[in-house]
N, C-alpha and C positions, 0 to 999 in steps of 0.2 A: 423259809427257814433253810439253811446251808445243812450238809450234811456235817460238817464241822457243831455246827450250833448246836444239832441234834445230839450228838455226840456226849457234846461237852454237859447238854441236859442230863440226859441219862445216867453219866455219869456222877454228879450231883446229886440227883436224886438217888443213885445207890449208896454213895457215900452216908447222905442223910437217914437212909436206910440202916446199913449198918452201924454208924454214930448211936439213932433208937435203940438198936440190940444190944448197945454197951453199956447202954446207962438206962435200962426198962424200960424204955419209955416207946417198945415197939407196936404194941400193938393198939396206942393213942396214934402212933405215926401211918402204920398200915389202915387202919380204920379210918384214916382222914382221906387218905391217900389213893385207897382202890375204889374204884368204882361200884357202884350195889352188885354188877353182876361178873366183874371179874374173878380172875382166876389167877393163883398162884401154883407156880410148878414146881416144885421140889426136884434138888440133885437127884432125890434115886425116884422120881417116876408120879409122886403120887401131887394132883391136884388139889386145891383147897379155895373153898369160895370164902367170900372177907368176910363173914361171922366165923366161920373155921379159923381163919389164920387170927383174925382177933382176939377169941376163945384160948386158941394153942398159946399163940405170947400171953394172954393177961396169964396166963397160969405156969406158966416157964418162970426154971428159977432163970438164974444171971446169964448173958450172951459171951459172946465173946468178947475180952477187952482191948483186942485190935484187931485188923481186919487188914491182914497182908495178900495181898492180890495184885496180878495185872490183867487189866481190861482191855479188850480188844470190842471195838464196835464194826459192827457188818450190818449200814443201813438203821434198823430202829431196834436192833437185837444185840445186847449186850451180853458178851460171853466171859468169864472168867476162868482163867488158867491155873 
């Protein structure tokens, strides 16, 4: 897989990410999507394993209803500015 490829995954996959947060349906997306024993990091610090982060969206109210960002990928780590 091209670094390009990887890229453009990530990128998709965070799109569809945020897409879930807009219309609730995130924490059916995250629960499908992380692993049993991953881990989600939070802008200010604090980690959360996939029954957390599932638990926290099923009980959130609405997300955001767009999602303006630019992405920068470095390798398999995707940053936003």
């Amino acid at each position: 897989m091209t670094k390009n490829t990887v890229r453009h995954v990530l990128l998709e996959l965070e799109r569809a990410g945020w897409d879930s947060l807009c219309n609730q349906t995130g924490s059916e997306y995250y629960g499908e999507l992380m692993l049993p024993n991953a881990l989600m990091v939070l802008a200010n610090g604090i980690a959360m394993d996939r029954d957390m982060v599932v638990s926290a969206l099923s009980e959130s109210s609405a997300g955001p209803r767009t999602a303006s960002r630019r992405a920068r990928a470095d390798g398999t780590l995707v940053l936003f500015a």
